[in-house]
MARGU-973216 format. One record per residue (C-alpha): x negated, y negated, z negated; residue number from 1. Coordinates in steps of 0.05 Angstrom, whole numbers, always signed. Example, Ala and Ser with C-alpha at 12.3 -4.5 7.8 and 13.67 -1.06 7.14 Angstrom:
<sites>
       px       py       pz     k
     -246      +90     -156     1
     -273      +21     -143     2
</sites>
This chain:
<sites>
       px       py       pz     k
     +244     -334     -215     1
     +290     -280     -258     2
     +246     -241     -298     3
     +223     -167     -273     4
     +256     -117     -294     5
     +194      -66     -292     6
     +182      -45     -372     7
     +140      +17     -341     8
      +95      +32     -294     9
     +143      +62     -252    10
     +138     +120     -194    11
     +188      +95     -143    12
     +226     +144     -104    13
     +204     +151      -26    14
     +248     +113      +13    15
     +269     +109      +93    16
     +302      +53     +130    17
     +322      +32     +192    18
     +263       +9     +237    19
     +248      -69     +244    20
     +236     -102     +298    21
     +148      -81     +303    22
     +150     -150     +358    23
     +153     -192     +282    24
      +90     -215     +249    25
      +88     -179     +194    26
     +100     -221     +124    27
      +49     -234      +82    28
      +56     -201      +16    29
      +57     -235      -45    30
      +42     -205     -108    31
     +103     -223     -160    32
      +63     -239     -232    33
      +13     -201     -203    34
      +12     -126     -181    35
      +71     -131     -235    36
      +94      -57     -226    37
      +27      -25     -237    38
       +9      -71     -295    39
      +35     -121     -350    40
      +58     -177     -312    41
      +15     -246     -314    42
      -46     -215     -340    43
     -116     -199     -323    44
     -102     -137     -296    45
      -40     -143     -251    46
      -83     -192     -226    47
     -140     -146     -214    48
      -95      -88     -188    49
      -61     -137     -134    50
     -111     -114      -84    51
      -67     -103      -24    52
      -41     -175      -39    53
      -47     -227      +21    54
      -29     -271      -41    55
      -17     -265     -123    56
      +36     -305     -147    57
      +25     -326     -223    58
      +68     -365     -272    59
      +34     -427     -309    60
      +60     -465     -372    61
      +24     -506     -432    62
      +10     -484     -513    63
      +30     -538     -563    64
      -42     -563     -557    65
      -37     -571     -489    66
      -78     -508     -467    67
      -46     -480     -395    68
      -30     -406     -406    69
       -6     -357     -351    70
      +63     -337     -372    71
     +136     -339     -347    72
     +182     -337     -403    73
     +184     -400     -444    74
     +177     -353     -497    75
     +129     -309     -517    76
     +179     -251     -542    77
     +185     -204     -483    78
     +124     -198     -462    79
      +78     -203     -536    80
      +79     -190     -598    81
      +94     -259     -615    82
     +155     -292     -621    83
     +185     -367     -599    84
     +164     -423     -556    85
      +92     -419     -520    86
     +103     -503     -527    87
     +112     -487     -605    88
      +44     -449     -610    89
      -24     -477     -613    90
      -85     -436     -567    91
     -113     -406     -632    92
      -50     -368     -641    93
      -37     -350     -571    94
     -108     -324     -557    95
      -91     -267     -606    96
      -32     -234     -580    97
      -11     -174     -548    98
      +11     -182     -482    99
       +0     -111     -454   100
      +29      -52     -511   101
     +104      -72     -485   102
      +88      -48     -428   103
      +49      +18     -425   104
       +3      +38     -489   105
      -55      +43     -435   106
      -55      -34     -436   107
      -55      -50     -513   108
     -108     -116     -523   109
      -91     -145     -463   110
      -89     -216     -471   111
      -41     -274     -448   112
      -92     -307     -399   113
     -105     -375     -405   114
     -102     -404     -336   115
     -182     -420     -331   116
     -193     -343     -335   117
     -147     -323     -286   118
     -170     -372     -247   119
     -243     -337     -253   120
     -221     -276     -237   121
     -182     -304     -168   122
     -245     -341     -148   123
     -295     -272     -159   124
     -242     -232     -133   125
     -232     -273      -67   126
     -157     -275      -80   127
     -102     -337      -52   128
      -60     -352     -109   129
      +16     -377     -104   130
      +19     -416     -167   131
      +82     -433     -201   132
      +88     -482     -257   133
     +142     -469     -298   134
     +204     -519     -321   135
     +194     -594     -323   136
     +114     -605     -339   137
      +90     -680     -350   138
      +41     -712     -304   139
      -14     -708     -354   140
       -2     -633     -353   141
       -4     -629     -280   142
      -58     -665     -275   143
      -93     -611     -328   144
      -72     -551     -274   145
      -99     -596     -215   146
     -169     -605     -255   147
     -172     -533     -273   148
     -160     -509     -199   149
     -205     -556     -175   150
     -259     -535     -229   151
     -249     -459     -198   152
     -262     -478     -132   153
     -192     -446     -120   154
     -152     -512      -99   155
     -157     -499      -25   156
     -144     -421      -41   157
      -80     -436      -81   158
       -7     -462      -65   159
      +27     -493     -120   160
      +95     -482     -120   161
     +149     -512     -176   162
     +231     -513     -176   163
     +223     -577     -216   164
     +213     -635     -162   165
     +174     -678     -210   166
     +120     -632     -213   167
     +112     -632     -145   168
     +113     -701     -142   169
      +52     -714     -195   170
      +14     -657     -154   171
      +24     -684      -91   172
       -8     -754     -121   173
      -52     -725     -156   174
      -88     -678      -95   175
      -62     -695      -40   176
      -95     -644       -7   177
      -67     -580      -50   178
       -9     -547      -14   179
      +60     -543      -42   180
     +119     -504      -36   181
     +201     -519      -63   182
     +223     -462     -106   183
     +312     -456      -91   184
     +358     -413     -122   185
     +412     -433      -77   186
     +397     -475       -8   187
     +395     -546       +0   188
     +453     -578      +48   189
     +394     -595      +97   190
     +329     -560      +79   191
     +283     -588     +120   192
     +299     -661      +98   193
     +283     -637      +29   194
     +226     -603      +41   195
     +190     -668      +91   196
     +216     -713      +36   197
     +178     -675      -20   198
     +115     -658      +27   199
     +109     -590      +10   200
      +86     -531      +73   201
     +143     -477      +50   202
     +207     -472      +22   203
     +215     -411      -22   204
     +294     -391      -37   205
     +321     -332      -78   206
     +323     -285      -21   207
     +401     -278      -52   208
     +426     -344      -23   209
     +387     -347      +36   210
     +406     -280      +63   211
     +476     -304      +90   212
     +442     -364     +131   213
     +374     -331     +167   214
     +393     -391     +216   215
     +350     -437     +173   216
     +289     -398     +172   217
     +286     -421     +244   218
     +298     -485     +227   219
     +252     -490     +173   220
     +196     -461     +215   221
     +212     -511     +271   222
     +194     -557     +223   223
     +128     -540     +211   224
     +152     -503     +144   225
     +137     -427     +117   226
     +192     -399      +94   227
     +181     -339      +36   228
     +248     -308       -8   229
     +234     -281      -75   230
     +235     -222     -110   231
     +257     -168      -63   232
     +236      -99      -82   233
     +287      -64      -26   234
     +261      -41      +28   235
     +324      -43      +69   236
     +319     -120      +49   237
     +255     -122      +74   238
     +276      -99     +149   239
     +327     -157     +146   240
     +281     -203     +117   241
     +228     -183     +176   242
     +283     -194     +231   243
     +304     -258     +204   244
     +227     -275     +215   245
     +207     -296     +141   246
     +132     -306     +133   247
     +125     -270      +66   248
     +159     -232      +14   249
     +143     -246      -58   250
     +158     -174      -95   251
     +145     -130     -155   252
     +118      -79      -99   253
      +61     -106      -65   254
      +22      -47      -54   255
      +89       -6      -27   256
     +108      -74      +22   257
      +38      -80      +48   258
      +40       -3      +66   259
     +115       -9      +99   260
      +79      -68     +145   261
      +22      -25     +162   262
      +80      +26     +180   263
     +116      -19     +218   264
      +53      -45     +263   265
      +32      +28     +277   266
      +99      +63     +291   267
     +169      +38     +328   268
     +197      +90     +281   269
     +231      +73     +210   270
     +173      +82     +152   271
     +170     +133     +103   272
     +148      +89      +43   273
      +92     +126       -9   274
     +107     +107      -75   275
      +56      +49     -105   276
       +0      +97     -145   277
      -54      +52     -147   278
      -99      +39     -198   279
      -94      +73     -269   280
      -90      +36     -325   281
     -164      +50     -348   282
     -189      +29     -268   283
     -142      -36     -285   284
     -181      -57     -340   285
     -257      -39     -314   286
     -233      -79     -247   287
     -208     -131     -295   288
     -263     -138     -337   289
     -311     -152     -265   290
</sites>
C-alpha cells in the first residue's frame, strides 16, 4: 500500500456527506499502520492508540540477520533516523533507531518494533491484526512470521495478507489454518478464480481501481470472499464504499470511520464527523508501555 501521507498528528476538518444507506452492515475498520494519524505509523503506539479498531493492519519485513521488523518502506529513511535497506541492516543496528521524532517530538525513542513485540502488545491488548508481509519474502522467512504468530497465540487473531502470491503460497502450507487475504492494485480479469485458486477469505484492492466495478464486490461475496479497499481517508468515499457493501475500510482514520458508522447506525441523517482527538502523545506511550 502507498505510503501515508500523515507527517503530523493532524486535526482534520469536520466534514458532512450525503447519508448511506443505514440498511448496510457497517464495515469493519481497519487501522492503516496502526492508529497512523494519531501516532508514528508501525510502532508501539499507533498500535496502542488503535482502540476503536475492529482490526490493526501492520507492515512486516526481515533485517539482514533475518530478524522480522514491523515496517513498510524497504527502507528505513522516512520513517528513522537511519538510512538504506532494512535487508542491509543487522537487528543490533535497527534496535537503536528513531522511528518516532519524524513525526511529532512527543514521540522521540520510539522504536522500530520487532514483530515479537508488537505481537505482545496485540495479544495483551485483545487486538485482530491484518498483517501484511511486504515484497517477495522466502519460505524460510514466512515460516519465521508463521512461528512468531503462533508463539503469540495471535494466529487465529490475525489475517495475513501479501500482494506477492508466493508468500501466500508458503503460508498457506505452512498453517493451513491462518487466514489470508490478496492484496491488488488493479483487479484481476476474474477475481474470484484468483482468489479460490490462492485460498485466501478476502480480496483487498486499492479502493482506486475497484471503485468503477462495485459489481464484483457482489461477486466476490457470493463467493464466500470479504472484500476490504485500502487506504480511504474520504468520507464521501466511505458512503460509496458502504453502498457498494464492502466489509471494511482499511484507513489512516480509524477513530473518525468508526465514529461516522456509529453515526450512520443511529441516524438516517448524513454524519457530522468529529475530528480524531484521541489519545495524546504522553497517553500513547503509558498505553504503549502496558
Amino acid at each position: 500500500m502507498a505510503p501515508a501521507q500523515l507527517t503530523v498528528a493532524p486535526q482534520f476538518a469536520p466534514a458532512v456527506v450525503a447519508a448511506p444507506p443505514a440498511d448496510r452492515p457497517a464495515p469493519r475498520v481497519i487501522a492503516h499502520r496502526g492508529q497512523s494519524s494519531l501516532a508514528p505509523e508501525n510502532t508501539l503506539a499507533a498500535i496502542a492508540a488503535a482502540s476503536s479498531a475492529d482490526l490493526v493492519e501492520i507492515d512486516v519485513d526481515t533485517s539482514a540477520d533475518g530478524v522480522p521488523y514491523v515496517l513498510h518502506d524497504a527502507t528505513l529513511d522516512r520513517t528513522t533516523d537511519g538510512t538504506g535497506a532494512l535487508r542491509e541492516h543487522v537487528s543490533h543496528h535497527v534496535d537503536g533507531l528513531d522511528a518516532g521524532s519524524w513525526f511529532s517530538p512527543a514521540f522521540a525513542g520510539q522504536r522500530v518494533p520487532r514483530l515479537t513485540a508488537a505481537l505482545r502488545l496485540s495479544a495483551a491488548r485483545g487486538a485482530r491484526l491484518l498483517l501484511e508481509v511486504k515484497r517477495p519474502q522466502t519460505r524460510a522467512a514466512v515460516a519465521r512470521y508463521v512461528a512468531e504468530l503462533r508463539e503469540a497465540g495471535m494466529l487465529d487473531r490475525t489475517v495475513l495478507q501479501s500482494f506477492d502470491e508466493d508468500t501466500l503460497i508458503h503460508a498457506r502450507d505452512l498453517a493451513p489454518e491462518l487466514r489470508l487475504a490478496l492484496l491488488r492494485r488493479t483487479l484481476d480479469a476474474d477475481p474470484v478464480a484468483v482468489a479460490r485458486e490462492l485460498g485466501v477469505v478476502a480480496y483487498n484492492p486499492d479502493w482506486d481501481a475497484l471503485a468503477p466495478r462495485p459489481d464484483v464486490v457482489g461477486d466476490l461475496q457470493a463467493a464466500g470472499l470479504a472484500v476490504v479497499p485500502w487506504t480511504v481517508d474520504d468520507p464521501a468515499a466511505w458512503t460509496t464504499m458502504r453502498a457498494a457493501g464492502v466489509d471494511g475500510i482499511i484507513t489512516n482514520r480509524a477513530g473518525e470511520l468508526a465514529r461516522w458508522n456509529a453515526a450512520v447506525a443511529t441516524s438516517s441523517a448524513a454524519p457530522t464527523l468529529v475530528p480524531d482527538a484521541g489519545l495524546g502523545p504522553a497517553a500513547v506511550r503509558v498505553a504503549a508501555a502496558a
